[in-house]
Backbone of each chain as ProteinMPNN parsed JSONL, in Angstrom:
{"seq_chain_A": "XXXXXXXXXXXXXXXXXXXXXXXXXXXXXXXXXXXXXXXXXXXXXXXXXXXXXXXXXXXXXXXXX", "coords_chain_A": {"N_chain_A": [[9.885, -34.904, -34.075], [10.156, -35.38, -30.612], [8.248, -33.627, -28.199], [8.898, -33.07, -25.928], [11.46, -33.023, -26.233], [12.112, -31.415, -28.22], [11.79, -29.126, -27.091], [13.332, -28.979, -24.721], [15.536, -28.956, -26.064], [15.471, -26.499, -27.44], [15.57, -24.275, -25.268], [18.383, -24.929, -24.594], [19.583, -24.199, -26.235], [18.551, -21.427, -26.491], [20.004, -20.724, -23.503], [22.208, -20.935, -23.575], [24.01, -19.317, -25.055], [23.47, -16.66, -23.912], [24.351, -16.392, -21.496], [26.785, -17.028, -22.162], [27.535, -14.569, -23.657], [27.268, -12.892, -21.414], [29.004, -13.361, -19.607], [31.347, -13.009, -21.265], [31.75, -10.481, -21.605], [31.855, -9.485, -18.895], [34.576, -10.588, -17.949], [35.821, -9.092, -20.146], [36.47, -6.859, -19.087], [38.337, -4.414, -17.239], [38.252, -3.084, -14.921], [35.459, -3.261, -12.274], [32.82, -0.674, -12.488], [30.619, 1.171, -10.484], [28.326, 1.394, -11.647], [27.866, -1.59, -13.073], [27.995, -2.957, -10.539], [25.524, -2.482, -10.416], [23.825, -3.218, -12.234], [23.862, -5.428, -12.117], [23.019, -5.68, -9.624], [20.641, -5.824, -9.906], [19.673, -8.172, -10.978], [19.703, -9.917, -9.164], [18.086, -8.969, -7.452], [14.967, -9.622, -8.547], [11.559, -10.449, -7.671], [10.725, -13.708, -6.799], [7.947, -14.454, -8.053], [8.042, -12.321, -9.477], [10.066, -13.53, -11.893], [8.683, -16.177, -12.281], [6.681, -14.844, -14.074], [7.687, -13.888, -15.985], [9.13, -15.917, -16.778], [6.923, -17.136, -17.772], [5.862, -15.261, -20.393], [8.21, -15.508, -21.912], [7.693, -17.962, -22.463], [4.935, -17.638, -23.679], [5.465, -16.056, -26.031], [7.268, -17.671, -27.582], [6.015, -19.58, -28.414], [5.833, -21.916, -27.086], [4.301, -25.054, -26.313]], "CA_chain_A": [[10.689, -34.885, -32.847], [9.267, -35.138, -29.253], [8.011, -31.904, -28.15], [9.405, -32.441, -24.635], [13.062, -32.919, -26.424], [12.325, -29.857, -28.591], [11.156, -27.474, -26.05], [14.835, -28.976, -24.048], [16.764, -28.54, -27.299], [15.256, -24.995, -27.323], [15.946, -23.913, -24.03], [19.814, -25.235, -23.853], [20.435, -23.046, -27.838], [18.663, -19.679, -26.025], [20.346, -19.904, -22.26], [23.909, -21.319, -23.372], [25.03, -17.803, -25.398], [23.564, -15.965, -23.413], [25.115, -16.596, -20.275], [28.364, -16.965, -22.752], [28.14, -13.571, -23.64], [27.42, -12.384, -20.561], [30.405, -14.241, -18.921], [32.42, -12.515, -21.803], [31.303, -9.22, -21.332], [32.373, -9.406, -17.577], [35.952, -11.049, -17.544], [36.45, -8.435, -20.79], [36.302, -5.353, -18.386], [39.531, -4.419, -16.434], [37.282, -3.057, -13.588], [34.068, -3.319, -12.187], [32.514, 0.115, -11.886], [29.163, 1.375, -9.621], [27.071, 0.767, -12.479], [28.358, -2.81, -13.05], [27.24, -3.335, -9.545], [24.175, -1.992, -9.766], [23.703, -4.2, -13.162], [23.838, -7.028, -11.498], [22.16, -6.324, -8.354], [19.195, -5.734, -10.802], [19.232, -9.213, -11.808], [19.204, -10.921, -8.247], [16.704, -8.405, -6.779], [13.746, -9.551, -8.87], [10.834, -11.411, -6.917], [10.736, -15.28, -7.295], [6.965, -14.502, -9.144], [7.591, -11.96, -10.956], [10.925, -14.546, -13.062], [8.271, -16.833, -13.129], [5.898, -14.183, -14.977], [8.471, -13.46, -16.976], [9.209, -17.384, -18.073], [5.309, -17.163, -18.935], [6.293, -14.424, -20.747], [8.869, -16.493, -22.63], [6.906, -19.156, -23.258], [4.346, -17.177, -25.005], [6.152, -15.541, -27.275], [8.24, -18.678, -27.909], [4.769, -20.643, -28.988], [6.153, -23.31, -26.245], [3.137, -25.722, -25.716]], "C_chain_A": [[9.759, -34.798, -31.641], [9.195, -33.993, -28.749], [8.697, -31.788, -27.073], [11.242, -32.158, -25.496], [13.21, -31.956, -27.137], [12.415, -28.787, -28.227], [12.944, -27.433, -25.431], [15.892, -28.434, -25.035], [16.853, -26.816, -27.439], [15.577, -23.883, -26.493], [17.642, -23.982, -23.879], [20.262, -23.839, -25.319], [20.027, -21.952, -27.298], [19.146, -19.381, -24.933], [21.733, -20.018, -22.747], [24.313, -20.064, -24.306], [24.669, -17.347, -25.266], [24.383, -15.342, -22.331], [26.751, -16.209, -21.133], [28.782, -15.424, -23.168], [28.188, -12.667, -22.206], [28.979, -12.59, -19.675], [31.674, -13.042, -19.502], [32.737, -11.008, -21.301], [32.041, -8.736, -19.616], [33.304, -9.507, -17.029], [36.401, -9.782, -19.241], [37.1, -6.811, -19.862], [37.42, -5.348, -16.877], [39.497, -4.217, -15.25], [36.202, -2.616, -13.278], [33.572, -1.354, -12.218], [30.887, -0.198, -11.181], [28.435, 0.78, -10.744], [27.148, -0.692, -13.028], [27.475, -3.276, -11.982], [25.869, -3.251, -9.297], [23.221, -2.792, -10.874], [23.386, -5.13, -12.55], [22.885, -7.005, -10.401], [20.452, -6.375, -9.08], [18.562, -7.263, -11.198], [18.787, -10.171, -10.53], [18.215, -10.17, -7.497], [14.97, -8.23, -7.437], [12.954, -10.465, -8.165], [11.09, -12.488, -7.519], [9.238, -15.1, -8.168], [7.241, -13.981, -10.18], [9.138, -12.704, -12.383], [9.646, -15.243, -13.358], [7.334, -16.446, -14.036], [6.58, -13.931, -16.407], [8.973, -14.739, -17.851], [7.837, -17.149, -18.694], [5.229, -16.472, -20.377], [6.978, -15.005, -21.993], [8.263, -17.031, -23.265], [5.842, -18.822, -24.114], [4.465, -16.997, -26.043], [6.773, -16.932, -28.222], [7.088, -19.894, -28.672], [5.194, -21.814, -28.309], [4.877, -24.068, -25.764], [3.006, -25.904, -23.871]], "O_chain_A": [[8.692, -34.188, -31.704], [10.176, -33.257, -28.857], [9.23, -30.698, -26.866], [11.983, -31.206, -25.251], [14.278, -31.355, -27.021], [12.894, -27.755, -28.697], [13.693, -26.461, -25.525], [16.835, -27.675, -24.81], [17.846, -26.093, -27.515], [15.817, -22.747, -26.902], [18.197, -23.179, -23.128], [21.036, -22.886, -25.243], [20.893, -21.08, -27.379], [19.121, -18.181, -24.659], [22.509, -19.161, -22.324], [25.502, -19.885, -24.039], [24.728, -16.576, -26.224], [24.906, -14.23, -22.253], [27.586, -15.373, -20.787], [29.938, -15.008, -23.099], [29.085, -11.852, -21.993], [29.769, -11.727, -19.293], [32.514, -12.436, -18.838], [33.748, -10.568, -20.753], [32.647, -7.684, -19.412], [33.493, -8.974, -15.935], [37.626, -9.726, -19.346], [37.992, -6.016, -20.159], [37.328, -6.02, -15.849], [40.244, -4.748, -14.428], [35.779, -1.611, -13.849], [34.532, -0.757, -11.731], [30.197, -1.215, -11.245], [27.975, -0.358, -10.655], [26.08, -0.935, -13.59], [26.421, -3.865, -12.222], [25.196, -3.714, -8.377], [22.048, -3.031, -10.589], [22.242, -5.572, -12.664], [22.099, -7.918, -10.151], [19.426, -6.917, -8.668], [17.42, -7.517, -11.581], [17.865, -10.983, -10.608], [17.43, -10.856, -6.843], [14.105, -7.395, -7.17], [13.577, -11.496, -7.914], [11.61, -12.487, -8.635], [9.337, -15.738, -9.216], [7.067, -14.379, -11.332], [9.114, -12.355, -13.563], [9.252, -15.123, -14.518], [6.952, -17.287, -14.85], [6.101, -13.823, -17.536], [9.178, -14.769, -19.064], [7.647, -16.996, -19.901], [4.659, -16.988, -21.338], [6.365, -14.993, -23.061], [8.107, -16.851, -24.472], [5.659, -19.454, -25.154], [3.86, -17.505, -26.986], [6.645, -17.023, -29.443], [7.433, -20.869, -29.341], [4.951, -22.862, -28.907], [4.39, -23.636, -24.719], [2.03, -26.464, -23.374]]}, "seq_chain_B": "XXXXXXXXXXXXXXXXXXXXXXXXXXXXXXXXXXXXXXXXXXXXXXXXXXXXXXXXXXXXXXXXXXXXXXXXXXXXXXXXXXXXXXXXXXXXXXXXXXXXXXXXXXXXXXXXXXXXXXXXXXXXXXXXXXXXXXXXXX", "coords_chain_B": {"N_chain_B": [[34.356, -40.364, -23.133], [33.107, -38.909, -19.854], [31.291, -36.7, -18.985], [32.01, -33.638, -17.51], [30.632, -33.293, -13.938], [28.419, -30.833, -12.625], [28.787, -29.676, -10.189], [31.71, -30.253, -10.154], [32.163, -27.957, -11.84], [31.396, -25.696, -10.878], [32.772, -25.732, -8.522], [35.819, -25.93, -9.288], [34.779, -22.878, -10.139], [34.799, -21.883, -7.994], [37.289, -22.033, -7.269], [38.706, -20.666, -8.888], [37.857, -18.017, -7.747], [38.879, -17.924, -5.93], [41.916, -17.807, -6.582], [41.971, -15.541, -7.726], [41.54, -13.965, -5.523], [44.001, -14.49, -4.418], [46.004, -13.268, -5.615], [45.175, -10.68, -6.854], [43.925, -9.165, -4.763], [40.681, -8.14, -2.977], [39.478, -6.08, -4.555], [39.6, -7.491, -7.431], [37.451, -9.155, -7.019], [34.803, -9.26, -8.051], [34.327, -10.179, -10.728], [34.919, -13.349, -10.432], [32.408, -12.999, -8.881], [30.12, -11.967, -10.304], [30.698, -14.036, -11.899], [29.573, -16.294, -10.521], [26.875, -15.567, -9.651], [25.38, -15.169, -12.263], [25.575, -17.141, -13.102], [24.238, -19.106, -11.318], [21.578, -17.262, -11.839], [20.916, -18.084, -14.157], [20.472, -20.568, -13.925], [18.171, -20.226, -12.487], [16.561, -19.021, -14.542], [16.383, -21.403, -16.244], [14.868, -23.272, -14.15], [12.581, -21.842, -13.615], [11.252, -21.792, -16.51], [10.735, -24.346, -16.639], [9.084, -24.691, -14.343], [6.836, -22.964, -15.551], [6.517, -24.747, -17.993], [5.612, -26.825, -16.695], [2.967, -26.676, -15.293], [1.571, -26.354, -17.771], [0.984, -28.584, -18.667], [-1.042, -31.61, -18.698], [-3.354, -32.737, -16.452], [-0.715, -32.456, -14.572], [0.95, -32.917, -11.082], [0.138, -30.367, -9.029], [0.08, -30.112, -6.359], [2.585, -31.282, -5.939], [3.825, -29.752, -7.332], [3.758, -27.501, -5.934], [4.907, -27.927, -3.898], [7.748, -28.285, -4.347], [8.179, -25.513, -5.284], [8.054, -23.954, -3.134], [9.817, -24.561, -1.94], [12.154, -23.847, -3.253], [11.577, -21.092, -3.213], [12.418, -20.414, -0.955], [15.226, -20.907, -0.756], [16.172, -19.213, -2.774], [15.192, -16.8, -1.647], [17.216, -16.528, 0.678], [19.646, -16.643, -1.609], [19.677, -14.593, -2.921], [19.462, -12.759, -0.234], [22.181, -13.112, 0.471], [23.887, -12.154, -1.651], [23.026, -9.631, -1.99], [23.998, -8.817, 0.061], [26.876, -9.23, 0.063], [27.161, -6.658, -1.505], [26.917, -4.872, -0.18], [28.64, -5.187, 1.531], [31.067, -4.688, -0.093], [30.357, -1.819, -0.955], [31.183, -0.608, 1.608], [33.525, -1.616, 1.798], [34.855, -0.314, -0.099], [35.286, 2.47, 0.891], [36.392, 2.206, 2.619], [36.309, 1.221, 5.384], [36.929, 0.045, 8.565], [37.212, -3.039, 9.059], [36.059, -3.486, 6.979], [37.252, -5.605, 4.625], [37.297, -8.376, 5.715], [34.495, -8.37, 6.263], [33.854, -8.59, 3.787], [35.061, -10.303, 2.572], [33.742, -12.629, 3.665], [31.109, -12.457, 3.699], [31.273, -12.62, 0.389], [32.167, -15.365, 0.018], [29.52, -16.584, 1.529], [27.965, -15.93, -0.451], [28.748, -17.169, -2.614], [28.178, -20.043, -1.606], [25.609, -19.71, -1.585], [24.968, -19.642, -4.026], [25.796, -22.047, -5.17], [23.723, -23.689, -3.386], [21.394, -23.475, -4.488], [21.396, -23.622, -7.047], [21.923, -26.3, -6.904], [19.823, -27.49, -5.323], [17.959, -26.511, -7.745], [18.881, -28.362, -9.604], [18.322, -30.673, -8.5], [15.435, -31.139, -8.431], [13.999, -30.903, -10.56], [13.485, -32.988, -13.62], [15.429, -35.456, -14.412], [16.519, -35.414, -17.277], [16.07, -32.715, -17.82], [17.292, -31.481, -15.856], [19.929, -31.996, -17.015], [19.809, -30.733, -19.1], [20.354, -28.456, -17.908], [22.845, -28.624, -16.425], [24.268, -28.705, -18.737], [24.634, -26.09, -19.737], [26.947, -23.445, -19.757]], "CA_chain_B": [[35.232, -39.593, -21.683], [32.466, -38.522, -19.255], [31.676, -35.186, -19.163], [32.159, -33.001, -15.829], [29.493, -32.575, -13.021], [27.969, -29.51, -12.548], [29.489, -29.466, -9.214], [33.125, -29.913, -10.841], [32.267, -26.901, -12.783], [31.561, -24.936, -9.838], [34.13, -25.991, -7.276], [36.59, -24.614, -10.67], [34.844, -21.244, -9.982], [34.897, -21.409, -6.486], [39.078, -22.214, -6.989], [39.263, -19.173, -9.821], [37.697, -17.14, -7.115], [40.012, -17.793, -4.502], [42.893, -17.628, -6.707], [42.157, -13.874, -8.162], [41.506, -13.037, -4.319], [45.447, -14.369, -3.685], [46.975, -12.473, -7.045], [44.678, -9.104, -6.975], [43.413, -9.101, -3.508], [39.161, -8.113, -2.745], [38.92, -5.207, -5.759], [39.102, -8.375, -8.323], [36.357, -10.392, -6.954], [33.651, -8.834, -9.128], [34.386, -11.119, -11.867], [34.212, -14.425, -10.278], [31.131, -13.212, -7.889], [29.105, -11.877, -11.138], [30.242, -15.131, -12.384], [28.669, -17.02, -9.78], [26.105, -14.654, -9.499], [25.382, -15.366, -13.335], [25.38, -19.063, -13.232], [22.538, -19.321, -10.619], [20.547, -16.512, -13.0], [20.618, -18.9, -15.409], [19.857, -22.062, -13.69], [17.066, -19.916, -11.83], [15.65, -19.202, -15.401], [15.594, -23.087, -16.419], [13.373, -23.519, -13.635], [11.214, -20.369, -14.009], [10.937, -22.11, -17.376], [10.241, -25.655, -16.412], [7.723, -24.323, -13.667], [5.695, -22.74, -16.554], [5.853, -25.375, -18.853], [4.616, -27.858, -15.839], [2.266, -25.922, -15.266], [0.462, -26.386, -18.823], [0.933, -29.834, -18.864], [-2.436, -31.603, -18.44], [-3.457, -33.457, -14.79], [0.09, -31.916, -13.685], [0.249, -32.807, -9.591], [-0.372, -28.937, -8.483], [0.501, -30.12, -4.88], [3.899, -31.593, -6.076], [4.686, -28.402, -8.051], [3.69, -26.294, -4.966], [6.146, -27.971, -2.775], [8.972, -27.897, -5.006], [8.531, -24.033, -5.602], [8.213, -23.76, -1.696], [12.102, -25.422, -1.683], [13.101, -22.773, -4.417], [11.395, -19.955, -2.825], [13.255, -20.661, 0.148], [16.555, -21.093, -1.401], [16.008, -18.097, -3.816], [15.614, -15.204, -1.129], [18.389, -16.588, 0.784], [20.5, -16.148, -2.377], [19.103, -12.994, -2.983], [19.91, -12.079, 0.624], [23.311, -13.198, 0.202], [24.165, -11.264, -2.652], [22.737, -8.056, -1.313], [25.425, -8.521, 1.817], [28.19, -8.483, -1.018], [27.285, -5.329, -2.381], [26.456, -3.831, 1.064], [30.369, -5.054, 2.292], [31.684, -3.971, -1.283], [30.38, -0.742, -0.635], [31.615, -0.513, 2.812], [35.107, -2.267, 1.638], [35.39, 0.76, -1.345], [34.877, 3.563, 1.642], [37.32, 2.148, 3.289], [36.145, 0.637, 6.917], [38.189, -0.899, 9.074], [36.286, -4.7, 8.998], [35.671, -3.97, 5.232], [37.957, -6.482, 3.793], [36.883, -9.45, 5.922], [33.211, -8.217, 5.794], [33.889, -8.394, 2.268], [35.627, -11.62, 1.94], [32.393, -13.449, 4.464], [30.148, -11.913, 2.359], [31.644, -13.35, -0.883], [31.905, -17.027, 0.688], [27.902, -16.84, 1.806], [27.42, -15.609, -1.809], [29.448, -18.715, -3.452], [27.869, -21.232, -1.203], [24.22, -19.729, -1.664], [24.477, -19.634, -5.491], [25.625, -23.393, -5.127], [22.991, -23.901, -2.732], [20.611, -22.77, -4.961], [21.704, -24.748, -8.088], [21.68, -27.932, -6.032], [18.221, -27.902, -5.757], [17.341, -26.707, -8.971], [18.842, -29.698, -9.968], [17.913, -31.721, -7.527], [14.043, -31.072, -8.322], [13.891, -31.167, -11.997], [13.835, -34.125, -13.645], [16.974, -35.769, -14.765], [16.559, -35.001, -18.754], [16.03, -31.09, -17.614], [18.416, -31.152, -14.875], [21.703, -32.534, -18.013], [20.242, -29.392, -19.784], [21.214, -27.466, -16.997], [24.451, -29.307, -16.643], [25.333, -28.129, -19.897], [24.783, -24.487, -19.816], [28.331, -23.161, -19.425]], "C_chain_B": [[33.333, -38.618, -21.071], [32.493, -37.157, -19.267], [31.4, -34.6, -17.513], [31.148, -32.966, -15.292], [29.241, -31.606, -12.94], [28.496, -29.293, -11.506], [31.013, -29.43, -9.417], [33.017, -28.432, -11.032], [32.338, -25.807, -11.295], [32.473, -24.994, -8.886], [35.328, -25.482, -8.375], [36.172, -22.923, -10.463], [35.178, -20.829, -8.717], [36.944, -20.963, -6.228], [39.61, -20.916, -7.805], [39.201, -17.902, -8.991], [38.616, -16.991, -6.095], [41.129, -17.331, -4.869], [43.192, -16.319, -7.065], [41.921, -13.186, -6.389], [43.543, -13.07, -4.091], [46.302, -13.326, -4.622], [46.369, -10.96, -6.366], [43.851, -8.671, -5.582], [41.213, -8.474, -3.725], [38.913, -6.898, -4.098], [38.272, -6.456, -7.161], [37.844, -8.955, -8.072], [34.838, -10.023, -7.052], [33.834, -9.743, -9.441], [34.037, -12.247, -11.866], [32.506, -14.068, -9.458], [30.344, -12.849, -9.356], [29.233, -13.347, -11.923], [29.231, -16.491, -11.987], [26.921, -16.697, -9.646], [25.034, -15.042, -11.163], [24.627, -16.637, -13.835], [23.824, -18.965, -12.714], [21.636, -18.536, -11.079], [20.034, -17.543, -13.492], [19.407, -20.08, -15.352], [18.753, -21.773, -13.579], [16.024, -19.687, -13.183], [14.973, -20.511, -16.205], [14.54, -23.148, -15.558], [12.253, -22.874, -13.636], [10.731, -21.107, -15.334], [10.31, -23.608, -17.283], [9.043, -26.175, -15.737], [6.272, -23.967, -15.047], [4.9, -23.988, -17.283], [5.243, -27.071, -18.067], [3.58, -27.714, -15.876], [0.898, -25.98, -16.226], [0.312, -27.764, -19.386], [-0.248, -30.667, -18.332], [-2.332, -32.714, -17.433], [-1.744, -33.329, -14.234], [-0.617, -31.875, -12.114], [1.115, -30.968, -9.474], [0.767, -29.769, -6.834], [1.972, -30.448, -5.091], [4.804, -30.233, -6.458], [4.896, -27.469, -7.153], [5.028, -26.707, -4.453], [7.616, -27.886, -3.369], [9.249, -26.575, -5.123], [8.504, -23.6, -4.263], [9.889, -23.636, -1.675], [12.582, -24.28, -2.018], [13.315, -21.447, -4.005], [12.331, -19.577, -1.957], [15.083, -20.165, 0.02], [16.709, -19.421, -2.262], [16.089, -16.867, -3.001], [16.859, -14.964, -0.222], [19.641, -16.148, -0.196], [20.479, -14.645, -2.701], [19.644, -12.153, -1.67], [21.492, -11.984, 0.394], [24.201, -12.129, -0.966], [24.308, -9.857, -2.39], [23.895, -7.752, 0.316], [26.756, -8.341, 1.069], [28.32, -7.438, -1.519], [27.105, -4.479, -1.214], [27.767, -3.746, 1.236], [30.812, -4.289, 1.388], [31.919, -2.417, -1.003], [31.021, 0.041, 0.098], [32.987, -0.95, 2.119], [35.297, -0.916, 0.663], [35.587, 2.166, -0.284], [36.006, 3.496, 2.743], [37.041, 2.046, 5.172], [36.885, 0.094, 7.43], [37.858, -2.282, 9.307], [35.786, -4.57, 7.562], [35.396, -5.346, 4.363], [37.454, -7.673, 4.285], [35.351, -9.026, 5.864], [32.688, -8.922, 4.061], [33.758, -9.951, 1.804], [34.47, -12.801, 2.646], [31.689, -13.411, 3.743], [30.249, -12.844, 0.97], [31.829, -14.92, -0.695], [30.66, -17.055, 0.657], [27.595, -16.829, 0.618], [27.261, -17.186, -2.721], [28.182, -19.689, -2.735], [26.25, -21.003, -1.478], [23.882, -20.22, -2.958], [24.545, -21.737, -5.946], [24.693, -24.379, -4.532], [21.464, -23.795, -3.879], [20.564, -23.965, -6.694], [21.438, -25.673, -7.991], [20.753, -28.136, -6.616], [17.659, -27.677, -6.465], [17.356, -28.113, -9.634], [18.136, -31.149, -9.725], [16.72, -32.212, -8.15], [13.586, -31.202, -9.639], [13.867, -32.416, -12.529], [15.079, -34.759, -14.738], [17.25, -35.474, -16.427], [16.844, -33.605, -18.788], [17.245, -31.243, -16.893], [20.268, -31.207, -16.1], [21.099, -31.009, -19.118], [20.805, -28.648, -19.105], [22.211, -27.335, -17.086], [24.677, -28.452, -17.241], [25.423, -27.123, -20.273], [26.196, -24.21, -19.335], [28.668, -22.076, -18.175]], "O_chain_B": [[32.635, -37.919, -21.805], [33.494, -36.482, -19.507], [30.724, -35.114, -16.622], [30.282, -32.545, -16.058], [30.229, -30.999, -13.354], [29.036, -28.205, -11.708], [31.607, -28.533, -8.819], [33.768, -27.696, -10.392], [33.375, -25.293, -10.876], [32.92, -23.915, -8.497], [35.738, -24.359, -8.081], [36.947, -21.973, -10.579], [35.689, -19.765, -8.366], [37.576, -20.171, -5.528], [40.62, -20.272, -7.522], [39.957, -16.943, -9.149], [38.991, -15.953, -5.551], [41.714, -16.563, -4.105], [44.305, -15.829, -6.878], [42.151, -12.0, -6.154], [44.242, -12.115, -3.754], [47.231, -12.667, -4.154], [46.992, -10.279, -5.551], [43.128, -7.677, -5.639], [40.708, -8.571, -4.843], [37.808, -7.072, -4.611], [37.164, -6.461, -7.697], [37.156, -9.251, -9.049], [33.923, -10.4, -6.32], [33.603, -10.616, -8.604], [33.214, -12.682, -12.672], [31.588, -14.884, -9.526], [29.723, -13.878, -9.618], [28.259, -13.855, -12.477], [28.537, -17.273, -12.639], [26.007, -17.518, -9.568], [23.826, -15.156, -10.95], [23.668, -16.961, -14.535], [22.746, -18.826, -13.293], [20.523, -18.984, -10.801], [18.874, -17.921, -13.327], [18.382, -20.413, -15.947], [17.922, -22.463, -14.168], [14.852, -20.049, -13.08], [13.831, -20.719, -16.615], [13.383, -23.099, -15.976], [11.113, -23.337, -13.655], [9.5, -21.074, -15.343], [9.328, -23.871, -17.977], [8.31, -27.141, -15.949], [5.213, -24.547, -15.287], [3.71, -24.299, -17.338], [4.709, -28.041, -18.605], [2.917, -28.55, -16.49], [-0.274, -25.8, -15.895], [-0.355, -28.042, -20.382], [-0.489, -30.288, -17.185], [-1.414, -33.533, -17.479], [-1.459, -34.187, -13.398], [-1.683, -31.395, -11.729], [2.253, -30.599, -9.763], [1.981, -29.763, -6.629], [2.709, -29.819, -4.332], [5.909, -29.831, -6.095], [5.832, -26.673, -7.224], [6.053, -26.031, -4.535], [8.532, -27.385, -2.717], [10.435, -26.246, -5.093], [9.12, -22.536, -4.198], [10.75, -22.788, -1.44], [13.348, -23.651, -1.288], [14.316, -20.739, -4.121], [13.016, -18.564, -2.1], [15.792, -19.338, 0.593], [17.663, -18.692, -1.992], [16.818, -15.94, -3.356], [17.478, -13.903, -0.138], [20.536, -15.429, 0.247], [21.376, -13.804, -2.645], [20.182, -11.06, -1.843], [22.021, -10.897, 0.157], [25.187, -11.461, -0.656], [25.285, -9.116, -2.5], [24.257, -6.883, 1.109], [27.589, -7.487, 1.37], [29.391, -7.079, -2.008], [27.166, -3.264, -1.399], [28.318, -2.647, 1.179], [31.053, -3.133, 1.737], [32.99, -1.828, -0.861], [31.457, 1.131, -0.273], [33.564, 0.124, 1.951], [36.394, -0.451, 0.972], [36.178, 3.062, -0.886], [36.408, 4.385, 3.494], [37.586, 2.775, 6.001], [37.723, -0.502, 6.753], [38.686, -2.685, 10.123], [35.157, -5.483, 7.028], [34.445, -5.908, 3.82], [37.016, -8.353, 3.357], [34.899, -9.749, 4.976], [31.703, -9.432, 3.528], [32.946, -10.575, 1.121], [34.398, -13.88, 2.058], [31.502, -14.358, 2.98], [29.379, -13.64, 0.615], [31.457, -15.593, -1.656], [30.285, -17.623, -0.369], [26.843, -17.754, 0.31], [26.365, -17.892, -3.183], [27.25, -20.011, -3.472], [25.567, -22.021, -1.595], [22.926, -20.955, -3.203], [23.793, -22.438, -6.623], [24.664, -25.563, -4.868], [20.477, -24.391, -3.447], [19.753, -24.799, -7.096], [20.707, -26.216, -8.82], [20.516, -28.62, -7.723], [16.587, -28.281, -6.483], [16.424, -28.801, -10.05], [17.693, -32.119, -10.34], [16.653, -33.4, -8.467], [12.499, -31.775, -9.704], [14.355, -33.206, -11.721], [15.373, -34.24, -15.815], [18.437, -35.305, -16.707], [17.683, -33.161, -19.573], [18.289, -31.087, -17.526], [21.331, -30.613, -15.912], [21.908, -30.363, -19.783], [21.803, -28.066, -19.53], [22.784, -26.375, -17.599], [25.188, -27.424, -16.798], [26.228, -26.903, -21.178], [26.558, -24.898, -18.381], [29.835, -21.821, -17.877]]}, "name": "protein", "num_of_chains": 2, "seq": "XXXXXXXXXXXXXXXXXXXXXXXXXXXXXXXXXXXXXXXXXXXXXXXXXXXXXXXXXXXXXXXXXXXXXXXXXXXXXXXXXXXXXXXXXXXXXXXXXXXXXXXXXXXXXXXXXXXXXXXXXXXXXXXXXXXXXXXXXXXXXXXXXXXXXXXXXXXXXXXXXXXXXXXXXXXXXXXXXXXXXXXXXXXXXXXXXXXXXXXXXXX"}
């Protein structure tokens, strides 16, 4: 298989159930509390380097060429 | 049968969001904003991931990659700002202010349009094989 279409194939099977459970996880819950909010703000208050340290990160582990 | 745009998909959340504001008024609109909120995570990790693996790709143009992550950067603390004004109003809307609720509901518009803002040009900048993985993240 082509490595670029493996690495893509790889990438769509580990973000698509994640997100799906996350999604679930969020419309399961009748209402938000503080720590909900504070969940989340965790996820958009990380620098733009340090995600992309953290794909590196990924990609190590993941043996992604 | 064609399958939806990524912009379909979103203009659907944008309409779920509006419609839990008309049913359950500003307490509901957690749900769609972490959903929005969620989405552009996601996308933002495709490219965090696509950056890398540019990155190790051999005579990769450097100057091309810069300016694209310029775009993102750009786009990225805006969203980031945006976000952080929803949880500031939220706050303020739970405490009960008297400009809460529309604080609230401005707030949650800038949010929507950043996270779509934000997507765009992930898409945009990727190249069209990466960009239909995106797509298809749910």
């Amino acid at each position: 298989m082509n490595p670029i279409l493996a690495f893509i194939l790889s990438e769509a099977i580990k973000n698509a159930p994640v997100l799906a459970i996350d999604l679930a996880y969020i419309f399961s819950k009748t209402e938000a509390t503080q720590a909900d909010w504070d969940t989340l703000r965790a996820k958009w208050s990380v620098p733009y380097e340090d995600r992309i340290k953290a794909a590196e990160a990924r990609a190590g582990t993941a043996g992604i060429p | 049968m064609k399958a939806p745009s990524f912009r379909t998909v979103f203009i659907t959340i944008l309409l779920v969001t509006l419609s839990l504001f008309c049913f359950d008024g500003c307490q509901s609109a957690y749900k769609p904003f972490a959903a929005t909120v969620l989405t552009a995570d996601r996308a933002f990790d495709g490219w965090a991931d696509y950056v890398v693996w540019q990155r190790k790709q051999p005579g990769y143009d450097a100057a091309a990659l810069a300016d694209k992550e310029t775009k993102v950067r750009v786009v990225y603390s805006q969203w980031q700002s945006a976000n952080e004004a929803v949880y500031k109003a939220q706050q303020e809307y739970a405490v009960g202010t008297a400009a809460g609720k529309t604080n609230y509901q401005n707030a949650l518009s800038a949010a929507a349009a950043a996270s779509g803002n934000l997507i765009d040009l992930i898409l945009s900048l990727v190249p069209p094989d990466r960009a239909a993985k995106l797509k298809g993240t749910p």
